[in-house]
PASEMI-648831 format. One record per residue (C-alpha): residue in three letters; x, z, y. Coordinates in steps of 0.001 Angstrom, whole numbers. Layout:
   res         x         z         y
   ALA         X         Z         Y
...
//
This chain:
   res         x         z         y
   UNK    162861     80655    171291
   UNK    161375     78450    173616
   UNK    158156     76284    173503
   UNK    159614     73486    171861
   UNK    158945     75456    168269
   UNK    157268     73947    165724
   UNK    155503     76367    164310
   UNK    153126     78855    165544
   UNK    153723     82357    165732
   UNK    150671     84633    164922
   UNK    150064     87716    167086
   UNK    147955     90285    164598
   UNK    146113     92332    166988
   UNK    143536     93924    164490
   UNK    144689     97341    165387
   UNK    144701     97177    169149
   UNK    141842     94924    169638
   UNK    140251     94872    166763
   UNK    139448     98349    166489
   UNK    137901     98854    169669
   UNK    134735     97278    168114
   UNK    131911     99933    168000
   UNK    132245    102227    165200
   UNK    135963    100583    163893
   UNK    137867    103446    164724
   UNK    140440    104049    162151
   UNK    142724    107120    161182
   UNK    146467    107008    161331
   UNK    146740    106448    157527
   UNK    144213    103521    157220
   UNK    146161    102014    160605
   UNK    149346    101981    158736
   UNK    147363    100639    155064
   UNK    146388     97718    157033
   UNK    150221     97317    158994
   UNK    151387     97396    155465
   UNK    149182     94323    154359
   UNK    149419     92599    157421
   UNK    153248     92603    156724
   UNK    152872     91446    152934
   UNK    149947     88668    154540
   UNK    153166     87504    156823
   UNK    152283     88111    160365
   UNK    155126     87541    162849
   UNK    153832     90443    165381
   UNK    151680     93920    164607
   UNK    150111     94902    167820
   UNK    149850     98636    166335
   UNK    148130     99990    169348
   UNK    147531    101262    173183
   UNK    150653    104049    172616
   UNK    149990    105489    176076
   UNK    145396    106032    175106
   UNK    146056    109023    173305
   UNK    148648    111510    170844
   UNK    146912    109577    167974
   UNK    147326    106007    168899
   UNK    151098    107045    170033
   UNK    151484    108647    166809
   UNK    150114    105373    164884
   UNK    152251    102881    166907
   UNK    155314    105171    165775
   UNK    154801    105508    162285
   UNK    153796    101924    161678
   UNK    157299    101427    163858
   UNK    159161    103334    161198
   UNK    157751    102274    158195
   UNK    156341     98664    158783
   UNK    158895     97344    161705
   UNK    161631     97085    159100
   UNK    164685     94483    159869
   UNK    162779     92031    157395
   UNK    159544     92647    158489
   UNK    157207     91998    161521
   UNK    158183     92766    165199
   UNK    156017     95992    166269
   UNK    154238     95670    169717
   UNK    152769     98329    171672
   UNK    150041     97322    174265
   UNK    150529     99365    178604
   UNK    148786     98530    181538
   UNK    151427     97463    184262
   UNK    152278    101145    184963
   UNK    155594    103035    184399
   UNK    153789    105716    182348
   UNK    152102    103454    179929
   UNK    155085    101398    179604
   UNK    157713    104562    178945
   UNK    154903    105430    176238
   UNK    155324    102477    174458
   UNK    159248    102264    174899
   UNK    159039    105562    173318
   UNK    156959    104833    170596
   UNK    158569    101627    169196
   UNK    161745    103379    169167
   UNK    161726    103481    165415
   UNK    161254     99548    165079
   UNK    163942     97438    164450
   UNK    162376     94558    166159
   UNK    159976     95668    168938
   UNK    157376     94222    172028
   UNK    156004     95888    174996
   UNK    153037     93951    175756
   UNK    151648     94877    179257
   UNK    149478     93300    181485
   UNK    147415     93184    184824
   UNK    144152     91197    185824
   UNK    144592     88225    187866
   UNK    141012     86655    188535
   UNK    139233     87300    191828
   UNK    136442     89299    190162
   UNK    138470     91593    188821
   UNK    141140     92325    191993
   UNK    137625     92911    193966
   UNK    135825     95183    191647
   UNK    138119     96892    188972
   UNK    141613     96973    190416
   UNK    140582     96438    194324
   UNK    143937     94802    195111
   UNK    145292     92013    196993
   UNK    146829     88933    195142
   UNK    150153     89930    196909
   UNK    150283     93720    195273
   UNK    149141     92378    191790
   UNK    152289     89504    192341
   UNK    154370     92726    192837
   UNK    153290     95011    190702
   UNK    153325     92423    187693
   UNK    157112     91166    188640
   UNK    158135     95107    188716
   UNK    156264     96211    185929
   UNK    157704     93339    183777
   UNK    161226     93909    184833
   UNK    160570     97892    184230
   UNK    159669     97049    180691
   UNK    162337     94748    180148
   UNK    165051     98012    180802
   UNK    163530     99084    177824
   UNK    164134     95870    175319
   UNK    164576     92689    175181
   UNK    161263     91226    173811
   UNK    158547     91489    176664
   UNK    154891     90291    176581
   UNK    153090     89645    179958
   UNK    149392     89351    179723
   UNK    147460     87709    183210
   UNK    144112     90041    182035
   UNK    141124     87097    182537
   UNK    143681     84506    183205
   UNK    140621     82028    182293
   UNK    138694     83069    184958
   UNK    141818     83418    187307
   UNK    142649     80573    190062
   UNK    145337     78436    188506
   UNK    147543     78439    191576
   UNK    147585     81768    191858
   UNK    147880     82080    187798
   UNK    150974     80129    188378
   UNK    152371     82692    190549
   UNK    151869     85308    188429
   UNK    153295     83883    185863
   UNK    156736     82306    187272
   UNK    156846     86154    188904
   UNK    156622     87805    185605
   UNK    158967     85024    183673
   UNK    161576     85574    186483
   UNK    161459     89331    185691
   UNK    161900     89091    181808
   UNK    159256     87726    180043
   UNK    159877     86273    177004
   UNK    156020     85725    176255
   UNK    153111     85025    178368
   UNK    149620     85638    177042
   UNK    146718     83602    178352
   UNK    143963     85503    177577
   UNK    140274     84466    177781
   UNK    139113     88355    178173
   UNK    135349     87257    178390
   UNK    134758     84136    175996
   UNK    133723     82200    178270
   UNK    135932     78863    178310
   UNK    135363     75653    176365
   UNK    137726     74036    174239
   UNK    138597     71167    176919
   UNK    138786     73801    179406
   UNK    141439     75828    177447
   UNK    143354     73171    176399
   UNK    143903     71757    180288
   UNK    144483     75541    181804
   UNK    147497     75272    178820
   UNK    148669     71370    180210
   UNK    148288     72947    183832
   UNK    150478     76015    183266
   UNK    153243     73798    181621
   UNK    153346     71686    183820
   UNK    153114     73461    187520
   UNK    155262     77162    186152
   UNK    158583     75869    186672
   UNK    160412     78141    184512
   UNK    158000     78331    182127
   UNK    160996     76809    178949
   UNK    161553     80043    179047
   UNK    159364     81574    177560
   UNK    156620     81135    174591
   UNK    153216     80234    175647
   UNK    150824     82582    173684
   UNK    146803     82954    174012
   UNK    144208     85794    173247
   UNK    140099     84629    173486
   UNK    137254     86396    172604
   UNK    134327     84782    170911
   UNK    131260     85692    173530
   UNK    130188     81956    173282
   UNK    131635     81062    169096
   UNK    134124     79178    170301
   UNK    137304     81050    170208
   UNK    138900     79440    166934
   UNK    138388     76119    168965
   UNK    139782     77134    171787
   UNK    142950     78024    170231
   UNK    143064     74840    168372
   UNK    142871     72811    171780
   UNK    145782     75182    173388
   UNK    148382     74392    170236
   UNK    147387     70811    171012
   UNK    148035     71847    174769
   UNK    151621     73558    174634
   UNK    150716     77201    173027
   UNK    152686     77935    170266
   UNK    151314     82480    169874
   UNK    147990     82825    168442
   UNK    146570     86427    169105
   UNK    143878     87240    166465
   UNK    141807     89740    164205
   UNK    141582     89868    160552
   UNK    137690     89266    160261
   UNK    137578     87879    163784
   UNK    136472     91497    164333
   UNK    136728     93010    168116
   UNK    135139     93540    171572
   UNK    131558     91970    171688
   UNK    131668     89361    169665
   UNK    134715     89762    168272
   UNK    138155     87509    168416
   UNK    139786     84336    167187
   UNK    139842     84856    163457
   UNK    143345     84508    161948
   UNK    142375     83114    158841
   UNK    140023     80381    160353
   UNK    142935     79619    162390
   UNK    145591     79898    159530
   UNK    143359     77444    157090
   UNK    142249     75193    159518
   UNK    146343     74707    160833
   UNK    146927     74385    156895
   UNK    144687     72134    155821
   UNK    144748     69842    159238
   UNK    148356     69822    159681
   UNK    148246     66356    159160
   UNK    146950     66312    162368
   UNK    148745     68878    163944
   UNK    151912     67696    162876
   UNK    152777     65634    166093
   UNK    151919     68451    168387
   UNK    154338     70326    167253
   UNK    157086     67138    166667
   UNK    156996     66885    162897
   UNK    156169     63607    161155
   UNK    152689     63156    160622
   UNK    153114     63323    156604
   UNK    155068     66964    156930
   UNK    153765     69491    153439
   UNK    155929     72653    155427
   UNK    153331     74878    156148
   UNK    152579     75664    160511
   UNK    152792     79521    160077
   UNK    154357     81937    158134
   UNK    151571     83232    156705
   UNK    151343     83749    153079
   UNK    147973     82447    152744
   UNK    147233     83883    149370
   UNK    146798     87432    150613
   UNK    144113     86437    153131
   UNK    141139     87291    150670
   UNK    142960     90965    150438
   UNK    143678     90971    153607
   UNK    139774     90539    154744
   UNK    138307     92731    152179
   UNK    140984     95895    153051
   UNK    139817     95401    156989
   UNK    136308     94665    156139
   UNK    136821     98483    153761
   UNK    138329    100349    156433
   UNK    136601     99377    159372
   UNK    133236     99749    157800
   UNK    132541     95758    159635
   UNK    130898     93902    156627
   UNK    131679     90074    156433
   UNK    128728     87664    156510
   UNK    128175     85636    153488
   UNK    128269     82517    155215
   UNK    131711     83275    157002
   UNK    133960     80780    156833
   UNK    137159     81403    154490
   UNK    136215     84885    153615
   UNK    132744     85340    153497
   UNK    131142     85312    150146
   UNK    129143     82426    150098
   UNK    132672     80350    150904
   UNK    133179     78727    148242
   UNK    129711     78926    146461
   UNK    127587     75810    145899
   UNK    123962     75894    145104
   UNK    122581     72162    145847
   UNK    122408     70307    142743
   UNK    124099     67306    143955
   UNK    127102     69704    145547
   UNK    127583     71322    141921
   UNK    127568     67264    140238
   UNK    130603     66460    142574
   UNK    132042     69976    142325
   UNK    132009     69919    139081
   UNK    133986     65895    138664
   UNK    136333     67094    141222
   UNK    136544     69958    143416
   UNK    137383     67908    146636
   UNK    133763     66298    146759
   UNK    132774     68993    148738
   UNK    135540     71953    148889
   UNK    138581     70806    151313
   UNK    140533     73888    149727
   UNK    140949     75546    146861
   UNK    139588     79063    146599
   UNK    143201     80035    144672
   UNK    144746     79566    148196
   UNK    143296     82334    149742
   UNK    143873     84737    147359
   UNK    140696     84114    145098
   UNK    141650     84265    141185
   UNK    139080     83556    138233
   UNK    140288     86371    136671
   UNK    137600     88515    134281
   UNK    138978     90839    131987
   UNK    142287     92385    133380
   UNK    141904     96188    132151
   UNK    139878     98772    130227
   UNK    139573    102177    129154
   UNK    142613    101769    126483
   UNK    144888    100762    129210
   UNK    147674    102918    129969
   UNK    149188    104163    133694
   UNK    152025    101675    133410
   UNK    149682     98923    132882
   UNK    147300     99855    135705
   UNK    150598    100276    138244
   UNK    151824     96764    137316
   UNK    148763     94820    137469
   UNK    148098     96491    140962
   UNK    151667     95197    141703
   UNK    150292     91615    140688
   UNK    147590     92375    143241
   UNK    149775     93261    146194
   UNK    149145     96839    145712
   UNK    152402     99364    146519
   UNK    151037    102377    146256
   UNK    152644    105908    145724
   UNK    152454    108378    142731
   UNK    150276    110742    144531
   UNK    148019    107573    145269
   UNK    147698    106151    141253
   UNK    147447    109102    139843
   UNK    144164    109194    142066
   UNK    143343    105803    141502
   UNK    143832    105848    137620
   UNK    141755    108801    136870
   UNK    139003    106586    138656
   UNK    139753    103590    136820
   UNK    139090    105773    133827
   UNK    135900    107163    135044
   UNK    134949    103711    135802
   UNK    136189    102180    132926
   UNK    133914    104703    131045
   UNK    130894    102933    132035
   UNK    132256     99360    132449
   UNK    133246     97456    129309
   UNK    135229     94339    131543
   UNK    137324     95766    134345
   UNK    137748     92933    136935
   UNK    140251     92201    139683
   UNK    137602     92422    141835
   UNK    136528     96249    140695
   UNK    140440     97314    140620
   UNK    140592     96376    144396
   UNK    137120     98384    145292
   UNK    138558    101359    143363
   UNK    141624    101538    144860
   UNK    140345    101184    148132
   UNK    137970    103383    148004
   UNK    140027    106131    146321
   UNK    143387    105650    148973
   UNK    141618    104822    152027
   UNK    139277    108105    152302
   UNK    137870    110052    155819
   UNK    139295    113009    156371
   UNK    138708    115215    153512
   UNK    136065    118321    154808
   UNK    133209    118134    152973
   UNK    132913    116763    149664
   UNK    130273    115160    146934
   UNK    130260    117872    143939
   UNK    126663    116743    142537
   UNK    123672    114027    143552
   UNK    120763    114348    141757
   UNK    117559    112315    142588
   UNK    113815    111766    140972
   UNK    112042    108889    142215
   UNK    109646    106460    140408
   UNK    106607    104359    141291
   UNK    104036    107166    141280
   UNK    106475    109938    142162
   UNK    107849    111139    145224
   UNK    111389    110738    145825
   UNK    113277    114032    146177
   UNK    116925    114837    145978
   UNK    119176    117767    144943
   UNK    122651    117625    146698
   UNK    125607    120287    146073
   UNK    128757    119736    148657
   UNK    131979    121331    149038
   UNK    132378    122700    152499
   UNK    136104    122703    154254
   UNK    136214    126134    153522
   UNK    135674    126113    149976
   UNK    132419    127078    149548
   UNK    129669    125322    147263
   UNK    126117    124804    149434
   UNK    122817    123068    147549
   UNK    120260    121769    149487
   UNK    117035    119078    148532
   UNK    114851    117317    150321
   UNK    112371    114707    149837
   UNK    112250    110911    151538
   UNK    110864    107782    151411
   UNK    113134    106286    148909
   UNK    116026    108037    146960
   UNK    119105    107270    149397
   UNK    116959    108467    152487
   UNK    116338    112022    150465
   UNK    119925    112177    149468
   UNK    120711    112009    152854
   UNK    118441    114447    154436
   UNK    119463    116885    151755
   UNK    123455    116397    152884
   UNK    121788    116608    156407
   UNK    120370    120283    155785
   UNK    123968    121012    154520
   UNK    126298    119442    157004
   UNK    124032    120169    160212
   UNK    125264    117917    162343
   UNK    123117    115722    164846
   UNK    123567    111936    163604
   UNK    121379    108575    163967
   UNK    121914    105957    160949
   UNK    122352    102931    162593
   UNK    123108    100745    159176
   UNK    123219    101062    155771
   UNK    124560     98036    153262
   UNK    124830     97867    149973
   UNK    127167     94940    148130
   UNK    127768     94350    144588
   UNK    131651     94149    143803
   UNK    131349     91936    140733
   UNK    128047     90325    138490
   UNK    126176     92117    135878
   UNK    123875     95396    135262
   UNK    127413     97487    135653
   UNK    129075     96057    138375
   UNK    130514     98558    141345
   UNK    128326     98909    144228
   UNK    129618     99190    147746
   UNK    127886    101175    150348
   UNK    129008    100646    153930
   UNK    126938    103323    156321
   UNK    127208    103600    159987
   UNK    125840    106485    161962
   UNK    125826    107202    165667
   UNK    126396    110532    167350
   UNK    125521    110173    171338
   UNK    127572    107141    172380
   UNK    130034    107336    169416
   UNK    129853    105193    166307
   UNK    131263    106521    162728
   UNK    131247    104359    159395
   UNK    131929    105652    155711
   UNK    132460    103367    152322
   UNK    132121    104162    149169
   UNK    132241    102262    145962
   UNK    130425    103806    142580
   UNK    128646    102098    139816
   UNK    125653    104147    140431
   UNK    124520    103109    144070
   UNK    123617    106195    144820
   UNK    126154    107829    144154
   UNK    127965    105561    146298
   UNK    125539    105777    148943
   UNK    125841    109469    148873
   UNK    129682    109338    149156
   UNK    130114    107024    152047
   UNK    127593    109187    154204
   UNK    129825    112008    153442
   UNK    133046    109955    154315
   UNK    131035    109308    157904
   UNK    129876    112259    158452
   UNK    133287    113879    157977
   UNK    134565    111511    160614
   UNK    132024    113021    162996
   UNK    132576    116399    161834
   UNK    136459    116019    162086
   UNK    135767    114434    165898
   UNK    134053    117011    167033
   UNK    136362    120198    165275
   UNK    138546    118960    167639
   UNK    139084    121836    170482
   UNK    141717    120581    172564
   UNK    140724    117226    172595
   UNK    143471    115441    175102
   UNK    142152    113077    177966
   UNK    142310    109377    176778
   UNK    142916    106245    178828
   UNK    140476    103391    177060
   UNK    142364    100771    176465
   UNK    141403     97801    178391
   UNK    140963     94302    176675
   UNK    142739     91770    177619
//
């Protein structure tokens, strides 16, 4: 494969990159939930993690190998600095993959030889070209990233680059590590590399940019205009700072533009064939099981996913909506994944119909996993007459994707009123078995629910957020609480979803809290290399 593809390959690196945002960490199990959706949503390349920063991130890249990196499914890549032990790490881990990447990389810009790696341009030149061809022993399919090639001088960029092709690259990743290029920037640093790296038919022309200044979607745009034919994004846009290049902006925008971008990529202007492989209908699912997980909320007003999408309030947007959706919506919501669908299930259902319309939803999940999900559906379907879509995919969610299970919500109990004072009664289930009540009073019912778990758990933790969304419309619709809490320079976030809100609320400051709790039950905790963007 060679430049002269026309389509463009998308680089998934919501696992790598996207979970070194503050307080995104996720568990091996939710890291391989996502790998599994990212495969359905059609991604040509999982960037499953750093294998070499710790036991668990080797252990994640692995199992995602073995279970995700099937012979029909997406090629696994493992991120390593441009040394020997990062890189055998990797090797090792992707061993299970039928189709695998080592992605490793070095800085090139100025700033960075002086004051992170103090090198010369000559040793980085070296050490790239070795640390390439070192990979390369290992497999065939090699990723070489120029770390703040933006910010790098192009001459020597070009260096780098020819050096590393030369030695076995068979991608080269332009990264803008600190957000800081414009569109017309990006787009000529592309032209420039084209045409002054002589070898550079040789290999695919990828880019990775962080969105510091909001322009990171655009910037990609320009470079597929420019020659790049790899897009490196997040699910969410979510990631270091301000986050990445959001896959499905950049999926939506190639799909409903590719008019335009036809002729970049030499296709006839009037070309339907879609510019990816994604399958755009799972992008809603996608978004919400990231957004779940990571405990990183979506803004309304996000483009694509966010809630407010495809909502019109202006009484002259809902008069042309209304004659014809393309007035003022340039897609249709059904194309991301969003259904009208009301009344799918309720409590007269049966297991075999709850397993096959969570087939119909893009839900494979195992026994062990609907028999927990159905005896919530039941509970839920208790209190809810109309069981939508919508509140199937919060209660799966929240019953498969759980923190590690230590301490656990047996009873929440609150009074509260406008003349009373609000006081909770909390009874958890410690990991050893044991059933400890505790109440407290606060300033509204969730803040004495959670000093009451406080009293019980003991552990030193700041709330930093707390958010509250309703799944679907109406008095009974599921809430979702999203909580994040800080202990010393760490970040932990819990979810829950529960008709009763405070319930939920209740739940989801367990979930963190058993995060933290789990962190720091940890006695051997092995030294970890952080895992430098790129």
């Amino acid at each position: 494969m060679t430049n002269k593809t026309d389509r463009i390959i998308i680089f998934d690196t919501t696992l790598r990159d996207g979970e070194q945002c503050p307080g995104a960490t996720l568990n091996i199990d939710e890291k391989l939930v996502i790998a599994k959706q990212l495969a359905r949503l059609g991604v040509d390349i999982i960037e499953a993690g750093f294998a070499f920063a710790s036991p668990g991130d080797f252990e994640a890249v692995s199992k995602i190998a073995k279970i995700v990196g099937t012979e029909n499914g997406p090629v696994i890549c493992s991120l390593a600095r441009a040394i020997k032990a990062d890189i055998e790490a990797a090797a090792e881990a992707l061993k299970p993959a039928v189709n695998a990447r080592i992605h490793t990389f070095i800085s090139t810009s100025d700033i960075h030889l002086e004051y992170q790696l103090r090198k010369s341009r000559a040793e980085v030149l070296a050490i790239a070209e070795e640390m390439v061809a070192y990979a390369k022993s290992f497999m065939t399919d090699v990723e070489f990233s120029p770390m703040d090639a933006a910010r790098s001088d192009p001459e020597f960029l070009y260096q780098v680059l020819e050096r590393a092709i030369a030695a076995g690259a068979t991608t080269v990743n332009i990264p803008d590590t600190v957000g800081y290029t414009t569109p017309s920037e990006f787009g000529a640093i592309i032209k420039g590399i084209i045409e002054n790296v002589p070898n550079i038919d040789q290999a695919i022309i990828s880019v990775h940019g962080h969105n510091d200044l909001g322009l990171a979607v655009a910037n990609f745009l320009e470079a597929v205009k420019n020659g790049a034919r790899q897009l490196e994004c997040t699910i969410n846009g979510i990631g270091e700072r301000a986050g990445n290049a959001s896959l499905e902006e950049l999926v939506m925008a190639l799909h409903v533009r590719r008019q335009y971008f036809n002729p970049y990529l030499g296709r006839p202007e009037e070309s339907q064939e879609s510019l990816t492989n994604i399958d755009t209908r799972q992008i809603y699912k996608t978004s919400r099981l990231v957004s779940n997980l990571t405990g990183m909320l979506v803004q309304p007003n996000k483009a694509i996913v966010g809630a407010n999408a495809f909502a019109h309030e202006s009484g002259i947007h809902q008069d042309g909506v209304l004659k014809n959706k393309l007035t003022y919506e340039i897609m249709d919501a059904q194309l991301i994944g969003l259904t009208d669908n009301q009344i799918v299930l309720g409590k007269h259902s049966g297991r075999n119909a709850f397993r096959t319309r969570l087939k119909e939803l893009g839900f494979e999940l195992s026994d062990t996993e609907l028999n927990k999900a159905f005896v919530r559906f039941k509970e839920v379907a208790d209190k809810k007459k109309d069981i939508s879509d919508w509140d199937l995919e919060a209660i799966v969610n929240d019953e498969i994707q759980q923190a590690p299970d230590l301490f656990r919500v047996e009873l929440v109990q609150v009074s509260c009123g406008s003349n009373a004072c609000p006081t909770a009664t909390v009874t958890l289930r410690t990991p050893e078995g044991e059933e400890l009540t505790d109440a407290a009073i606060g300033t509204g019912p969730v803040d004495a629910v959670y000093k009451a778990i406080n009293r019980v758990v003991n552990v030193p933790n700041e709330l930093i957020e707390f958010s509250v969304q309703s799944v679907t419309a109406g008095i009974d619709a599921i809430g979702e609480v999203t909580i994040r809490l800080r202990y010393e320079s760490k970040v932990f976030s819990g979810h829950a979803a529960n008709t009763d809100i405070i319930v939920a609320s209740a739940q989801a400051y367990v979930n963190a809290l058993n995060r933290l709790y789990s962190a720091l039950q940890k006695q051997e905790k092995p030294e970890e290399v952080s895992a430098q963007k790129v």
